[in-house]
C-alpha positions in Angstrom: 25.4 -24.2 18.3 23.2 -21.7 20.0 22.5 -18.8 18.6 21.5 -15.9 21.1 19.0 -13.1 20.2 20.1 -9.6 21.4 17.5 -7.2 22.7 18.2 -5.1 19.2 17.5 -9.0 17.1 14.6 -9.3 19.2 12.8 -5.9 18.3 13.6 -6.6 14.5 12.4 -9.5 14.3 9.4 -8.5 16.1 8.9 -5.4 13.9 9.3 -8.0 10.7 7.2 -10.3 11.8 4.0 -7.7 12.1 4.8 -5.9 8.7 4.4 -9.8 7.1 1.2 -10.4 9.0 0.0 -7.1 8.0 0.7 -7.4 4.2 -0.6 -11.2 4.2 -3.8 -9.7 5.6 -4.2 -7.7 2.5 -3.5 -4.4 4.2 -0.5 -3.0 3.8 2.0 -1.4 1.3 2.2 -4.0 -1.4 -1.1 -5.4 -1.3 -2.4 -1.2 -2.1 0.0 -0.7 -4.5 -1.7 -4.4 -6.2 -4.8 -3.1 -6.5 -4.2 0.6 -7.3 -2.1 -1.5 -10.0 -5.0 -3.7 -11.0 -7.6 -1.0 -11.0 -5.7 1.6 -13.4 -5.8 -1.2 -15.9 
């Protein structure tokens, strides 16, 4: 079984897949909200 990506998938998936590079970078949301974490105590 095949399973087709609509344009809608596509965009998501797309959109997903930059957010996870960005917070495995050490840049993003989480990886802030770590070290503001980290650095209060």
């Amino acid at each position: 079984m095949k399973f087709q990506f609509n344009q809608k998938n596509k965009r998501l998936l797309f959109i997903i897949g930059i957010v996870v590079l960005i917070e495995l970078s050490g840049y993003g949301f989480f990886a802030s909200l770590f070290r503001l974490i980290g650095s209060i105590s």
